[in-house]
N, C-alpha and C positions, 0 to 999 in steps of 0.2 A: 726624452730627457731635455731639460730647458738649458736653455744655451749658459754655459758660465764662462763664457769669455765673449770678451765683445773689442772687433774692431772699430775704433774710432777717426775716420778719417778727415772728419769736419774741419780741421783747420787748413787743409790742403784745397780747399772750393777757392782761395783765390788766387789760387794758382795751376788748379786743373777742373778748368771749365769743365760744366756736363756736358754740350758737346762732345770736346774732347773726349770724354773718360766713355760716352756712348758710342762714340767712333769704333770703341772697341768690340760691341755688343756680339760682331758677327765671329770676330775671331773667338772670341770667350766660348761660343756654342759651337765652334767645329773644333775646340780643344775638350773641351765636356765631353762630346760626344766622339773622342778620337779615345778618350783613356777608357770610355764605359767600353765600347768594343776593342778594345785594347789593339787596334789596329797601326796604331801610329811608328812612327820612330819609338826603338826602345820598348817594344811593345814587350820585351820578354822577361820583362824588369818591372811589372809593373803589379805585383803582387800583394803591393803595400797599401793597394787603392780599397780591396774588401776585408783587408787580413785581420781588425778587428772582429768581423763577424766569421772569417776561416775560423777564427782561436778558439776553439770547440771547449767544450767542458771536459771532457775527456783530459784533452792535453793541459789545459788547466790545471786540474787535479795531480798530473802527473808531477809537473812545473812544483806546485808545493808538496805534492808527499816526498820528494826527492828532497826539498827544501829541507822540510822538516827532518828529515835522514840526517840531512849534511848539520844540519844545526843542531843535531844531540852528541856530534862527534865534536866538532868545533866551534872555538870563541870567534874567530878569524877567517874569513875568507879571500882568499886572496885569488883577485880578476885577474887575467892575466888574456892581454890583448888589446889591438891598436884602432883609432879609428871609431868606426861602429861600431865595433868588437867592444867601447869600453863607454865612449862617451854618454850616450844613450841612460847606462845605467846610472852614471855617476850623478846625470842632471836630475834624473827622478830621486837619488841617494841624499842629495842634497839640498833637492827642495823641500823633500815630505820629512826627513827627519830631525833631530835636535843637530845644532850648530855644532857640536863639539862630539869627537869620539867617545869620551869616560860617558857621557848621557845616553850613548845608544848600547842597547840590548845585546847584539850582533854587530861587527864591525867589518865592512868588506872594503878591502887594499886593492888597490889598482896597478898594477907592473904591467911589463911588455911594451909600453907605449913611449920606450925613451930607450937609449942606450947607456946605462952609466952604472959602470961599479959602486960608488958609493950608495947610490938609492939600493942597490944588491944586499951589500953589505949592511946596509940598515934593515934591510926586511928579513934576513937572516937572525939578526936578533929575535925577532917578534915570532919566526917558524921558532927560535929555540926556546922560546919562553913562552909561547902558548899549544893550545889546539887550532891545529891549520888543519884545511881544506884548500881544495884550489880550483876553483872554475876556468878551465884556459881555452878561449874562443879562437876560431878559425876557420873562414872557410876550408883551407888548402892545407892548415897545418903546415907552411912552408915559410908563411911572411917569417923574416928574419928576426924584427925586433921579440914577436911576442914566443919565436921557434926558440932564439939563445935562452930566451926568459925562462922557459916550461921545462928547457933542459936543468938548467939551475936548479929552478924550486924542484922540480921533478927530484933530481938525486940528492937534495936536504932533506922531502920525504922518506926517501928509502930508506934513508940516511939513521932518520929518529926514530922509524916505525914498524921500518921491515918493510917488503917489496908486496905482500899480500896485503895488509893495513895502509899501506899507503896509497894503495890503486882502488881500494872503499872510501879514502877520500878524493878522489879526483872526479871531477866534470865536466867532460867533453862536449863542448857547443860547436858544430861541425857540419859538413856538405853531408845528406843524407846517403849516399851510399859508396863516392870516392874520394881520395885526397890522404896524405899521408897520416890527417889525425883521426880521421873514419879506421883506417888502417889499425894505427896503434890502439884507438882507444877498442879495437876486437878482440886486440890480441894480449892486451892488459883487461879487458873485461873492467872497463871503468864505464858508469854510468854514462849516458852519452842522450844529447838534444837533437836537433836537426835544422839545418837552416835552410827555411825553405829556398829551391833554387831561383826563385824570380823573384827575390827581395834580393836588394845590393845592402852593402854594409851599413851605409848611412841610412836606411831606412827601418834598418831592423832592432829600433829599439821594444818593437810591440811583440816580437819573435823570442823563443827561447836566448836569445843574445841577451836582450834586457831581462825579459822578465824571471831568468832563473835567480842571479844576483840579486835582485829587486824583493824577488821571495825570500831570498837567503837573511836577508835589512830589516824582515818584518814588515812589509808594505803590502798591502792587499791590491793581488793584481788582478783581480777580478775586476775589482773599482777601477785600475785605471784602464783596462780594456773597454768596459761598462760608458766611461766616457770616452774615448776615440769612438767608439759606434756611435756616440751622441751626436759625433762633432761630424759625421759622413753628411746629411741632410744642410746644415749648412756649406759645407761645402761642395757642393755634387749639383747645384741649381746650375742652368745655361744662362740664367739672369745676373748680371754683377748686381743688380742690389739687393737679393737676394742669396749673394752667394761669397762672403767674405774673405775666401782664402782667392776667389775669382779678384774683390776689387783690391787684396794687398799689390797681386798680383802687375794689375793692371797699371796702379800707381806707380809701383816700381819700374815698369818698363815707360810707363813717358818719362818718369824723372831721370832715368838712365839717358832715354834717349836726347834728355836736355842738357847732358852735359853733367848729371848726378852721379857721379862713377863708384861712390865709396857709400854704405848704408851702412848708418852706426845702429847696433840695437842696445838702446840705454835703459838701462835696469834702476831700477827702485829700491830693490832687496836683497842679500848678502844671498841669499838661499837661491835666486834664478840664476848664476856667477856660471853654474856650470849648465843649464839650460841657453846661456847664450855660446857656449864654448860645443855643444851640440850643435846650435842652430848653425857658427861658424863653417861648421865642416857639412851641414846639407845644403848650406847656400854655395860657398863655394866650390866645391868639389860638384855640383849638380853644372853650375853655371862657367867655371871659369876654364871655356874650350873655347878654340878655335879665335885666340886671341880678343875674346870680347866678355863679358860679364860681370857683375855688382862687384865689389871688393866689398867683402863682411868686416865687421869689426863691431868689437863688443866693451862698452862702458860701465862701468859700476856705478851708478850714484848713488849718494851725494860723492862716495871717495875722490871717484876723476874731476869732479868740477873742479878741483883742489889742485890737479896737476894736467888736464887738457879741456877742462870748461873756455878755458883764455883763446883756445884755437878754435874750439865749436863756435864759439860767440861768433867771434873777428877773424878766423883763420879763411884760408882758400875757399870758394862759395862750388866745392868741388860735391858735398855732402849732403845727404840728406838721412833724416830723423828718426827710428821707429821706438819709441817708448815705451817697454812692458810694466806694468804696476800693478800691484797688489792692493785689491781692496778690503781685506777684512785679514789681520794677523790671527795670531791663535793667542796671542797675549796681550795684554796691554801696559805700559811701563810710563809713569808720570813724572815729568821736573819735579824735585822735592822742593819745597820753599827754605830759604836760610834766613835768618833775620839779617846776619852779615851778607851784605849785595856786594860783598868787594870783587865777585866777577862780574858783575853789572848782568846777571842774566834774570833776575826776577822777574823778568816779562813773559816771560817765560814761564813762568810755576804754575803747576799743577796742570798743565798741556800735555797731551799724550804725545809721545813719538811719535805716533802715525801721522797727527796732525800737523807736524813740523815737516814730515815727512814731504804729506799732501803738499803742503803750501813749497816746498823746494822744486818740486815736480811742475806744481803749475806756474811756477818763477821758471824756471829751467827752460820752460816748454816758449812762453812767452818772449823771454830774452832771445833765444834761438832762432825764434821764429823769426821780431822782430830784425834779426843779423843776417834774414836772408837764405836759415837753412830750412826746406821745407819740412814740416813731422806732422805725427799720427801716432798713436796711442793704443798699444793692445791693454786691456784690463779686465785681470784673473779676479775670479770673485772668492778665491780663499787657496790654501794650501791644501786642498783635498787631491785622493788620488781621480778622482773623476775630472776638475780641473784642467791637473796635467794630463791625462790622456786627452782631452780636447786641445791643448796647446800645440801636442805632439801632431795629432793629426793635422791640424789647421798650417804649422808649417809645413 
């Protein structure tokens, strides 16, 4: 499969020499070759490195004819779980489908992931006025937030439907053979997934975690598994220029080690919002042990230029850049002309978004750069789900 995503790191060459960045050459290749034999630190977690091509047809098929089940009972699904357990699904929910609920087919609600009555109280409506199902993820079935959560929706099912009708809508995403929701979900005979045991939570968005909700949305998960195996060959080389998830990699650890403490990943499109609130919790949670690691943080543009452009420019020279962008929308929307220019925008007419878009990004990119913070540039070649399974992999 041909690469639809491309690191761009060319504006960082005057400030990390190729020396430099080949200095790295020998560590990059006894990390390659520590994850292929999976011998290293953490080696027991490291399941996420072929799991593209684990994800057999078989389980595939299972993933949607379950889908399809759930979605002839229900308008609504409701995720329910923290973490991994939700993030994953939300960023693919939200990049591949229309911007607003009323537009989607199938609608899947996110709980568990917070503690607060009123978001309860709100979703209670929506179990009493539709068809609900409910997908409720956990390794251990114990975590707290998404345990009160299952309990809730749990007994508002019984509640509408009766205790046998209610357990045909439920879907257990769980530790393959222990843990209290393995347990329950035997002893209520609810449809049940498995998480494999050497994926951690933050990894398993390619695992029945993601992809049952994903199915549930309408999204063909074939396609985006199809691209994560795309995306293994670029990233799996012992050469950094040949091997782009190797030179994100690399970048990021001189710029850290220069004193770059905090990496903003600044967005272009409404739709990657929760792709960077994924990437938040693999960077961090991966990295921030033993009192050292990147601080993640996540930008909207153009929105934050509006209310933290003023610090990226001129603020603390603590940060450095990574730009994700979008190069091909699935729509295209033009300034209309007004004979009346009493906004003075007629410069404007007949310009597509994107191209206003464009040109913010490479203002953005320029000004920042020029202020001293270093950047580089991930760019998605469309909103497909092939796409984002190489995104997914490549982080």
């Amino acid at each position: 499969m041909a690469p639809r995503i491309h690191y761009d790191d060319r504006p960082l060459r005057d400030q990390i020499v190729a020396d430099e960045k080949n200095a790295y050459d020998r560590s990059v290749a006894t990390a390659e070759k520590m994850l292929k034999r999976k011998d290293g630190p953490g080696n027991d977690f490291l399941g996420w490195l072929d799991l593209p091509k684990r994800n057999n047809a078989a389980l595939i098929s299972s993933i949607q004819s379950t889908a399809r089940e759930v979605r002839e009972r229900a308008d609504i699904l409701v995720c329910i779980g923290i973490g991994g357990s939700y993030l994953g699904a939300r960023a693919a929910i939200e990049y591949m489908l229309p911007s607003f609920d009323d537009l989607r087919e199938k609608r899947v609600i996110f709980a568990g992931h917070q503690v607060n009555s009123d978001y309860l109280a709100d979703l209670k409506q929506l179990v009493d006025r539709y068809e609900v199902a409910v997908n409720v993820i956990s390794k251990s079935g114990t975590t707290t937030e998404p345990g009160i959560t299952f309990r809730v929706v749990r007994k508002w099912l019984e509640e509408k439907y009766g205790k046998k009708e209610a357990a045909a809508r439920i879907v257990a995403t769980t530790d393959p053979e222990n843990g209290a929701l393995r347990t329950l979900a035997r002893e209520e005979k609810y449809a049940a997934f498995d998480i494999p045991r050497d994926i951690g939570g933050r990894f398993s968005v390619l695992t029945p975690v993601g992809l049952f909700p994903v199915a549930f949305a309408g999204i063909n998960i074939t396609k985006l598994v199809r691209g994560a195996s795309g995306a293994i060959p670029l990233c799996s080389k012992t050469s950094i220029d040949k091997n782009s998830a190797a030179r994100y990699a690399v970048n990021r650890n001189i710029l850290f080690r220069r004193g770059k403490t905090i990496e903003v990943l600044a967005t272009f499109q409404p739709h990657l919002h929760f792709v960077g609130e994924w990437w938040k919790q693999l960077a961090g949670e991966s990295e921030g042990k033993n009192h050292t690691g990147i601080f993640p943080s996540v930008l909207d543009y153009t929105t934050d230029l509006h209310s933290l452009g003023q610090w990226m420019q001129d603020g603390v020279r603590c940060v450095f850049e990574t730009f994700v962008i979008l190069q091909k929308t699935r729509e295209t929307v033009t300034v209309p002309y007004f004979k009346n220019n009493s906004d003075g925008l007629n410069y404007l007419k007949r310009k597509p978004f994107e191209s206003i878009n464009e040109n913010a990004y490479k203002g953005t990119l320029l000004a920042h750069s020029d202020g001293g913070v270093p950047v580089s540039t991930i760019a998605l070649a469309d909103r497909s789900e092939e796409t984002l399974g190489q995104l997914f992999y490549f982080f």
